[in-house]
C-alpha positions as CSV (number, residue, x, y, z in Angstrom):
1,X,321.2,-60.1,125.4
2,X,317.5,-59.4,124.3
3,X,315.6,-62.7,123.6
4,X,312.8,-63.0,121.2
5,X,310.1,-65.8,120.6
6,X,307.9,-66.0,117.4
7,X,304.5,-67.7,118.4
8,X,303.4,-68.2,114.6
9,X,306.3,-69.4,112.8
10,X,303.5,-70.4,110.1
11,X,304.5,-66.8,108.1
12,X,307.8,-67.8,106.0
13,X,308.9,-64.4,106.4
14,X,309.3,-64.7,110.0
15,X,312.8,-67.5,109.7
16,X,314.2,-64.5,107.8
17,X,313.7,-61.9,110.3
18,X,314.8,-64.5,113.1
19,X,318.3,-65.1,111.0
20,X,318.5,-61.2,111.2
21,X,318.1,-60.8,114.4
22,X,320.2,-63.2,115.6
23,X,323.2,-62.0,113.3
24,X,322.7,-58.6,115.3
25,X,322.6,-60.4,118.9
26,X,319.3,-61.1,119.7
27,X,318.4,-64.9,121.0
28,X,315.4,-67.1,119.6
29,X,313.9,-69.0,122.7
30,X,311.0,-71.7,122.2
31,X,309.2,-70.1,125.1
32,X,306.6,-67.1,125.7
33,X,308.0,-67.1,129.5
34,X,312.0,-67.2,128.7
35,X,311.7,-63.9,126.5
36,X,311.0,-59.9,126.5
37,X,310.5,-59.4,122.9
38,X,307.6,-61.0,121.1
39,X,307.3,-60.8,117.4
40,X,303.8,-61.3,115.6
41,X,302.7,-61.9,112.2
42,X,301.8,-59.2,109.4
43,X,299.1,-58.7,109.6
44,X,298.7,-59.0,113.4
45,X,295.3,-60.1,114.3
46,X,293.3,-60.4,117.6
47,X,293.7,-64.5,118.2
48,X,297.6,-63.7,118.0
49,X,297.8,-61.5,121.1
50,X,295.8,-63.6,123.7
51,X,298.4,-64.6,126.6
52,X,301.0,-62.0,125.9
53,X,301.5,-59.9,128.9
54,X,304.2,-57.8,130.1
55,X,306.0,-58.3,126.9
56,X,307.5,-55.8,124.1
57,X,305.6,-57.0,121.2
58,X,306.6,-56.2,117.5
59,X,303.3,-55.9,115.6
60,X,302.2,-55.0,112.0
61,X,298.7,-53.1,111.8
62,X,297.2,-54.4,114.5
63,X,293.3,-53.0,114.6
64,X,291.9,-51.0,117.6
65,X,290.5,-54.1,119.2
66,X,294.0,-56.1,119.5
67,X,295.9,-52.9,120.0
68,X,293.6,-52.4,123.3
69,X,294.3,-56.2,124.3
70,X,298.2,-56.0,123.9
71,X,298.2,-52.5,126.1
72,X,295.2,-53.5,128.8
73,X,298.0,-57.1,129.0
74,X,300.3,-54.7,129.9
75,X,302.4,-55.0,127.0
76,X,304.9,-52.6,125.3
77,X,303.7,-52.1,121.7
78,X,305.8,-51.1,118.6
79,X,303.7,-51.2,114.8
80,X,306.3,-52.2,112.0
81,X,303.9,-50.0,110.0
82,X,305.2,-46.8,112.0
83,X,308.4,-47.3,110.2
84,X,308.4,-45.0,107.2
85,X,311.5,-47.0,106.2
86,X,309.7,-50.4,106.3
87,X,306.5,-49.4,104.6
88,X,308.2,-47.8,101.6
89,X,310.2,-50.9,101.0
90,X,307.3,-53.5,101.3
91,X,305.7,-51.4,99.1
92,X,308.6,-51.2,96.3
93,X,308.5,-55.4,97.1
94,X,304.5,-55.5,96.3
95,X,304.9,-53.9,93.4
96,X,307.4,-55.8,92.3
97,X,305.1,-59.2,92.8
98,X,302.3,-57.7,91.3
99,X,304.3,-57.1,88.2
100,X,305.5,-60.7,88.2
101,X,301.8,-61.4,88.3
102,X,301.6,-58.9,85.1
103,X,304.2,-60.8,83.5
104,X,303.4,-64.5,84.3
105,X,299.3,-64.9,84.1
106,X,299.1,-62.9,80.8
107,X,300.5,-64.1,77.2
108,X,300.4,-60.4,76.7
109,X,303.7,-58.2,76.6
110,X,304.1,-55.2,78.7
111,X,305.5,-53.2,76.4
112,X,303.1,-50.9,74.7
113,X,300.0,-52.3,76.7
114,X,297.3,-50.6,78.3
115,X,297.1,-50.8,82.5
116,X,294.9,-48.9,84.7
117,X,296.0,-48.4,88.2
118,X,293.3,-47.6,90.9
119,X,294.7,-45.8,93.8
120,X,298.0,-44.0,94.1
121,X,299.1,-44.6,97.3
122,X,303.4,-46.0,97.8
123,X,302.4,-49.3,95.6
124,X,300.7,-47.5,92.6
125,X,303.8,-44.8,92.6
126,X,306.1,-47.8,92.7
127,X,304.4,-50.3,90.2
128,X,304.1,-46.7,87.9
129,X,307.3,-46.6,87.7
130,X,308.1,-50.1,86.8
131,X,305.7,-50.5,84.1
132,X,305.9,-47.1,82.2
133,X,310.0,-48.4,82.9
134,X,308.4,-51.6,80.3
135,X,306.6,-49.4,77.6
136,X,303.6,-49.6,79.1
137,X,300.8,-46.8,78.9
138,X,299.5,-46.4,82.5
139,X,296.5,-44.5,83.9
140,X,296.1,-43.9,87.1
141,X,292.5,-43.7,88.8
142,X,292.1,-41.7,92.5
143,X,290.5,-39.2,94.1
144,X,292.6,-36.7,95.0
145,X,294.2,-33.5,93.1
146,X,297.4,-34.4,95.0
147,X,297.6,-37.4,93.4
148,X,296.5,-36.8,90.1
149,X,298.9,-34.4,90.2
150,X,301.5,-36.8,90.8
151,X,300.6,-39.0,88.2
152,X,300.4,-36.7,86.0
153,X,304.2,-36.1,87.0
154,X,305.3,-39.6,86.6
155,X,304.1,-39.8,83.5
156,X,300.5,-41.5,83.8
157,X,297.4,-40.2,82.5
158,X,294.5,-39.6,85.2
159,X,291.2,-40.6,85.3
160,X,288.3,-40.3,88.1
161,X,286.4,-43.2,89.8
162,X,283.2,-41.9,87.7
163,X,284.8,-43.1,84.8
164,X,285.5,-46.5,85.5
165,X,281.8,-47.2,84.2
166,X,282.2,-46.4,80.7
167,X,283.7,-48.3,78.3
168,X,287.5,-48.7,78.3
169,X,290.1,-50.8,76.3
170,X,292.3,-51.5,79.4
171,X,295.1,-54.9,79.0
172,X,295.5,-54.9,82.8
173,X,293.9,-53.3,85.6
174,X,295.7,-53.4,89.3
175,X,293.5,-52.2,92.1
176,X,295.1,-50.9,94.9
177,X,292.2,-49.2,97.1
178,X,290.9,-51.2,100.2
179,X,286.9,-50.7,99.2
180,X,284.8,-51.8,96.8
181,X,285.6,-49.9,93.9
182,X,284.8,-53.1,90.5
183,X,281.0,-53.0,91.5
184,X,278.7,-54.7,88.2
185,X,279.0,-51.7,86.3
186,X,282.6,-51.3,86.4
187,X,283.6,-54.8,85.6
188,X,281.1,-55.0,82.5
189,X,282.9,-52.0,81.1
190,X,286.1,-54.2,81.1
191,X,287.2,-55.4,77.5
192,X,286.8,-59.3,77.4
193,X,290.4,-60.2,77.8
194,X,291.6,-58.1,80.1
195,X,293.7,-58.8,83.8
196,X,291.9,-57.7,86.7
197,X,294.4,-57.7,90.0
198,X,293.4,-57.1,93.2
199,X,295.9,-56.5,95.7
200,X,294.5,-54.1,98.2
201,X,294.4,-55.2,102.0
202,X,290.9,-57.1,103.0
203,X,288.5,-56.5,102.2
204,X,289.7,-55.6,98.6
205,X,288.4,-53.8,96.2
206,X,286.6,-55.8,93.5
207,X,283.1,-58.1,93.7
208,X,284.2,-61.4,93.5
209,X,281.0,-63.3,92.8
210,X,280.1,-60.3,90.3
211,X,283.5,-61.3,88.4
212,X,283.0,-64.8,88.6
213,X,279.6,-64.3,86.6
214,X,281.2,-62.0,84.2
215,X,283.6,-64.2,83.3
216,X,286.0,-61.4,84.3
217,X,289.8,-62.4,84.4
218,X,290.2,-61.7,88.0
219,X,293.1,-62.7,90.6
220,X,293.1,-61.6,94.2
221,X,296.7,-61.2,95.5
222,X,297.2,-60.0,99.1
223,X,300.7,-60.3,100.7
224,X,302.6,-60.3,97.7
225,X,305.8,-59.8,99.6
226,X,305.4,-63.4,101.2
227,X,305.3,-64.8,98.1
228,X,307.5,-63.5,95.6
229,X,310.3,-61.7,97.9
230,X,310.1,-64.1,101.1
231,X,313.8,-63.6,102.0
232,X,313.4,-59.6,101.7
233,X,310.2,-59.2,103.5
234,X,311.7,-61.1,106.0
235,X,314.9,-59.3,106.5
236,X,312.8,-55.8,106.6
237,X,311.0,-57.1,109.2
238,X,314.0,-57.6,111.3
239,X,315.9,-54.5,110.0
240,X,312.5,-52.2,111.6
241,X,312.6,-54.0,114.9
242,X,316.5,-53.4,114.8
243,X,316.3,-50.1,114.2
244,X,313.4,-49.7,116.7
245,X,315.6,-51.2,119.1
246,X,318.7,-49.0,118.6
């Protein structure tokens, strides 16, 4: 019987993926020496891979620095992010919290609003869906002819990143991009009641203290899974290293 131990038991996700795991044969243990399997937190930072050695250790995103510290420890590494499966899912499940952000910090209805969506990456496609499911108008700022191409499928209008400067009449606006894309020019051409979301990855994609002075409506919202879909996240965490370990 393969036994596990999860060091940071802070995430709630991770008593979800334990349950999982055990339900499939796998032991908890309390102990970094009684086990072979070691699961870390999404996302897995450097401080959470000191003293792991010799150990198959189930990661999420880890950057080149802890990567090269779990494999110079001598450790087995697998990336939950590796897993097509697992990414498309947690990205249906971000969506989903972003649109109960939508829903819940606006007095505004869906239906027949205006959102802009930069980046069209799994989460934009997915939130697409739901909100032009709602009646909403979405358009979809990116870069690439692929994926103006796709939103154009979908059902979304397209804009380019130039754009974002002038004027616009936007109700919401999700960000999705990793970089700073709402600079001073592009939150001033934001109408006066509109949502600005930001749930890229760090470092985001919006000036903070630039909103703040602007009296922009602005939330940042990073792991959205752990929030709204606790029990899921969870349970796709086990289900990757399950699959992994089949």
């Amino acid at each position: 019987m393969k036994k596990f131990f999860i060091p940071f038991a802070e995430d709630p996700r991770m008593a979800y993926a334990a349950k999982l795991l055990e339900a499939h044969g796998m032991e908890q243990t309390d102990s970094l020496c009684r086990c072979d399997t070691v699961i870390l937190p999404v996302v897995t930072k450097k401080q959470h891979a000191a003293h792991i050695y010799g150990k198959y250790v189930c990661a999420a995103a880890p950057d080149t620095q802890t990567r090269a510290l779990l494999e110079a420890n001598g450790n087995r590494l697998y990336d939950y992010f590796s897993d097509e499966n697992y990414v498309l899912q947690n990205a249906y499940l971000t969506a989903e919290g972003i649109l109960a952000l939508l829903i819940t910090e606006s007095p505004r209805s869906l239906y027949k609003s205006k959102v802009l969506l930069t980046g069209y990456g799994r989460i934009g496609r997915a939130l697409a869906r739901m909100l032009l499911s709602c009646g909403a108008a979405v358009t979809v700022c990116s870069r690439s002819q692929k994926s103006a191409s796709e939103a154009g499928f979908d059902g979304c209008e397209h804009i380019g990143f130039t754009e974002l400067q002038r004027e616009n009449t936007f109700d919401y606006i999700v960000n999705t991009v990793p970089s700073l894309v709402f600079g001073e020019a592009e939150l001033k051409a934001l109408k006066k009641d509109a949502l600005l979301i930001d749930a890229a990855s760090f470092p985001g994609g919006v000036d903070a203290l630039c909103a703040k002075t602007l009296s922009v409506r602005y939330l940042r919202a990073p792991a959205l899974p752990s929030r709204f879909s606790v029990q899921t996240a969870g349970e796709l965490i086990g289900a990757s290293i399950l699959a992994q370990e089949g």
